[in-house]
C-alpha positions in Angstrom: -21.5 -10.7 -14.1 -19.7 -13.6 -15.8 -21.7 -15.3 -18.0 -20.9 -17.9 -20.9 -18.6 -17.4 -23.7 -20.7 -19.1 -26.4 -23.1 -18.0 -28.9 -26.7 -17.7 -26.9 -29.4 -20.3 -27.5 -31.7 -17.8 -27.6 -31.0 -13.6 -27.6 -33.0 -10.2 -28.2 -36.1 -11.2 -26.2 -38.0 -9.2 -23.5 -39.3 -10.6 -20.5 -42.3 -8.2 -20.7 -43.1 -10.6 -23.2 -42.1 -13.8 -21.8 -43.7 -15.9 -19.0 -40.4 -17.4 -16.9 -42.3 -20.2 -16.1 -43.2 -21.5 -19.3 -39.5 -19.9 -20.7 -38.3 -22.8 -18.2 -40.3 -26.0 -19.7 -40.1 -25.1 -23.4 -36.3 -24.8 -22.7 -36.1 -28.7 -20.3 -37.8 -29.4 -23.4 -35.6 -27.9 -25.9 -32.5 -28.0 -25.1 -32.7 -29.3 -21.1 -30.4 -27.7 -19.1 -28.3 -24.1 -19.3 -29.6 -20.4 -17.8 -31.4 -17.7 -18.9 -29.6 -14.2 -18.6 -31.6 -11.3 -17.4 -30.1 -7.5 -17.4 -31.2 -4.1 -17.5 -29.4 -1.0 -16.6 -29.3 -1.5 -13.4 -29.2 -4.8 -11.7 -28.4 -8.8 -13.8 -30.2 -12.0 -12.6 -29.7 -15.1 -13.8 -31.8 -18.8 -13.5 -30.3 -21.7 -13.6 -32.3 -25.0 -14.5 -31.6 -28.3 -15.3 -33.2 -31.5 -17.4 -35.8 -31.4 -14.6 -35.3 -29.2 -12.1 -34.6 -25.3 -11.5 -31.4 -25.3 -10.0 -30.6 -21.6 -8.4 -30.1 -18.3 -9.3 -27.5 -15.2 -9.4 -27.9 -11.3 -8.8 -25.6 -8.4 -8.8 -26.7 -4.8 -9.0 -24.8 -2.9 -11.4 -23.0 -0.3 -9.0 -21.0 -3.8 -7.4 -18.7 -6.0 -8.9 -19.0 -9.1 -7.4 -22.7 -11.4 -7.8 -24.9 -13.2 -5.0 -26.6 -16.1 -4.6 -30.4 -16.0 -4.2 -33.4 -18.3 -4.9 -35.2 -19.2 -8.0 -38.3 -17.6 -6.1 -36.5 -14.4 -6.0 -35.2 -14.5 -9.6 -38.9 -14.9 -10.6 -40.3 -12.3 -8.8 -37.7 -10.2 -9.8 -38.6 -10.8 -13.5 -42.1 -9.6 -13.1 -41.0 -6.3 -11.3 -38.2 -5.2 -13.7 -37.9 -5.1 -17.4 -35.1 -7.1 -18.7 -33.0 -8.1 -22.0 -33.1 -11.4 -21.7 -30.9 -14.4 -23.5 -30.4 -17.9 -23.3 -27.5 -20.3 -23.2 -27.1 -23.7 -23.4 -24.8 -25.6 -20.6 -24.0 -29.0 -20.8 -25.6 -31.2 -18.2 -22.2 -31.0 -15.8 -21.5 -27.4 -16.5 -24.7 -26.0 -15.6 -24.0 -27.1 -11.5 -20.1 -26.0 -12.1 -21.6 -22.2 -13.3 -24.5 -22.6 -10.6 -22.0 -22.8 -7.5 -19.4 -20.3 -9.0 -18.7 -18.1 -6.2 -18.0 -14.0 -6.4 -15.0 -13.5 -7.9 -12.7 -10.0 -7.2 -10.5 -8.9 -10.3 -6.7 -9.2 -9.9 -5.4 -6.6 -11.1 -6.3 -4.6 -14.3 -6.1 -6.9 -17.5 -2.7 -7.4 -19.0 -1.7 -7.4 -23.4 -0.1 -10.8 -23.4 1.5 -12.2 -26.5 1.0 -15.9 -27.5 4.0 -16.9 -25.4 3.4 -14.8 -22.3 0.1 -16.1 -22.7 1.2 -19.6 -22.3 3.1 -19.0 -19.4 1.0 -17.2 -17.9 -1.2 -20.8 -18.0 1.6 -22.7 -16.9 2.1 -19.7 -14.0 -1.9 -20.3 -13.0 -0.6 -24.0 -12.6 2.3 -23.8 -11.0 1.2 -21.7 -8.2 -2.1 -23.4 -7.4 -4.4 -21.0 -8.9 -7.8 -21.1 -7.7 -10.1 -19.0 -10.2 -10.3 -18.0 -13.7 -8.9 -16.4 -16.7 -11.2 -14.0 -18.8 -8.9 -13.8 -22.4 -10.6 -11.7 -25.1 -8.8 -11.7 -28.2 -8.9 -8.2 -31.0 -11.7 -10.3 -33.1 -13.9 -10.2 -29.8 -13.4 -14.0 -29.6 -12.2 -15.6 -26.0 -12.6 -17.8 -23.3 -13.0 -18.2 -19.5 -10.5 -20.6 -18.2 -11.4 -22.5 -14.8 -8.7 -23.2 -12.3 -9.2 -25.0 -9.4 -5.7 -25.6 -6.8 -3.5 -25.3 -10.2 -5.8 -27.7 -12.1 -7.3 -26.6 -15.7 -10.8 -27.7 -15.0 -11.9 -26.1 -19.1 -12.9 -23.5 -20.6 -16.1 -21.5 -21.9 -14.8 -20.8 -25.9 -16.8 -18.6 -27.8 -16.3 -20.8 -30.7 -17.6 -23.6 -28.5 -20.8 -25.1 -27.1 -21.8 -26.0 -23.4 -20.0 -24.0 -21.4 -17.3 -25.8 -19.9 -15.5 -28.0 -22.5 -12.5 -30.2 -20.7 -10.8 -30.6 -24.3 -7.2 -29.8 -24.9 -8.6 -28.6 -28.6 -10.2 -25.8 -27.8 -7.6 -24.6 -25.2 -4.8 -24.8 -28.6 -7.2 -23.1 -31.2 -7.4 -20.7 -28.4 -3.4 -20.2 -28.2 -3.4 -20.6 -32.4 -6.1 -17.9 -32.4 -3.9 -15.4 -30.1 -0.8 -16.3 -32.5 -2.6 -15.2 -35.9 -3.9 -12.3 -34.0 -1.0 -11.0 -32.3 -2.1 -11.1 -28.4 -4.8 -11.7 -26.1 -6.1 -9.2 -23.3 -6.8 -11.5 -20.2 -7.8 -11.0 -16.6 -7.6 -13.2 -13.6 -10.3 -13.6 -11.6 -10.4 -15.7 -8.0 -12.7 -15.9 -5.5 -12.9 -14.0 -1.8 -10.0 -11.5 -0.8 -7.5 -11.0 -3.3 -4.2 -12.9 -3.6 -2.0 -12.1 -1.6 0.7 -12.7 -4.7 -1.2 -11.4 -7.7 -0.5 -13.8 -10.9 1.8 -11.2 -12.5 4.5 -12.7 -15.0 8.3 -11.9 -14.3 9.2 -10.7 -18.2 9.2 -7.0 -18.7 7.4 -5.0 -21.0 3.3 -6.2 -20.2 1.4 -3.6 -20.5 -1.8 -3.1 -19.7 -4.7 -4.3 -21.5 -6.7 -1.5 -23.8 -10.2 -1.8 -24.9 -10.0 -4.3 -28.0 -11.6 -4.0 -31.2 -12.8 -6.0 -33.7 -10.6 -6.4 -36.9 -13.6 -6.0 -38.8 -15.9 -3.9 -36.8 -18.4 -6.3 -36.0 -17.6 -7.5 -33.0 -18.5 -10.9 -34.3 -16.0 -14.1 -34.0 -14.9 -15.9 -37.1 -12.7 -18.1 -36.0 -13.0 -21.8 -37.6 -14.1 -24.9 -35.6 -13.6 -26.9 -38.7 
């Protein structure tokens, strides 16, 4: 299930030992809006609340790809009949409804190793030919971002480096692009929502391959990169 690039608000708690309801006010209170990310090995569900209100929720079971919509209700319920890993992530105030109303997305394609330039085009591809969806880019150091799309237009990105969830800036879209160039490439997927395209987002240039599983530099896994 997609969930937000950025470091978690809150990670490595149990909802065994949580009570969603007061999980939801101390967080309005806290930090006021964002979701809390439930999974176990079977099945993700994830509530979405806002400054003062519980906004929706998402499910998938672990044996589909793509998520569905349900009910708060049905979240919570949920919650007291499974035992989750649960985290937390802050969204800003705008992003939380953009992540809320996300629709399934179907994979395009396996990922492709891009280098900073294809990388680029392959942006300026998403634009040119109206893409509707998103870009998953993980670089070697486990850092990344998903990219929004929506007819051709860059709506922002969810940075790892970041905070929110769906920043609009043109900064954190270049660190992203500096980040690929000191590390040599990027591994990135697209996403889009519905059937698949009927003219999957492939770039022209020879010699793409494939993405492999990515590794961090220094086998942590962790992201280092410098927000200055």
């Amino acid at each position: 299930m997609l969930t937000p690039k950025e470091k978690p608000y809150l990670e490595h708690l149990h909802s065994a030992y949580l009570d969603l309801d007061r999980l939801v006010v101390f967080l309005q209170r806290e930090i006021g809006s964002g979701c809390i990310i439930c999974r176990s090995h079977s099945r993700e569900r994830v509530l979405f609340f806002s400054e003062v209100e519980i906004i929706g929720g998402h499910a998938r079971e672990n044996d589909r790809e793509e998520f569905r919509l349900i009910s708060p209700d049905a979240v919570a319920e949920d919650f007291t009949k499974w035992p989750f890993q649960v985290c937390v992530h802050f969204l800003d105030p705008n992003a939380v409804y953009h992540w809320e109303k996300l629709p399934p997305f179907l994979s395009q394609g396996n990922p492709l190793l891009l280098n900073p330039t294809e990388l680029l085009e392959f942006v300026e591809k998403c634009v040119r030919e109206s893409f509707s969806g998103l870009l998953d880019i993980t670089l070697p150091s486990r850092c990344g971002a998903l990219l929004f799309f929506d007819r051709g237009r860059r709506l922002g990105g969810s940075y790892s480096w970041g905070r929110g969830g769906l920043s609009p800036w043109q900064e954190d879209f270049e660190k992203l692009v500096a980040a690929a160039e000191h590390e040599g490439h990027a591994a990135v997927g697209a996403l889009s929502p519905g059937e698949p395209l009927r003219t999957p987002l492939v770039l022209a240039a020879g010699g793409v391959a494939p993405a492999t599983p990515v590794t961090a530099k220094d086998g942590t896994g962790s992201c280092s990169i410098e927000t200055g």
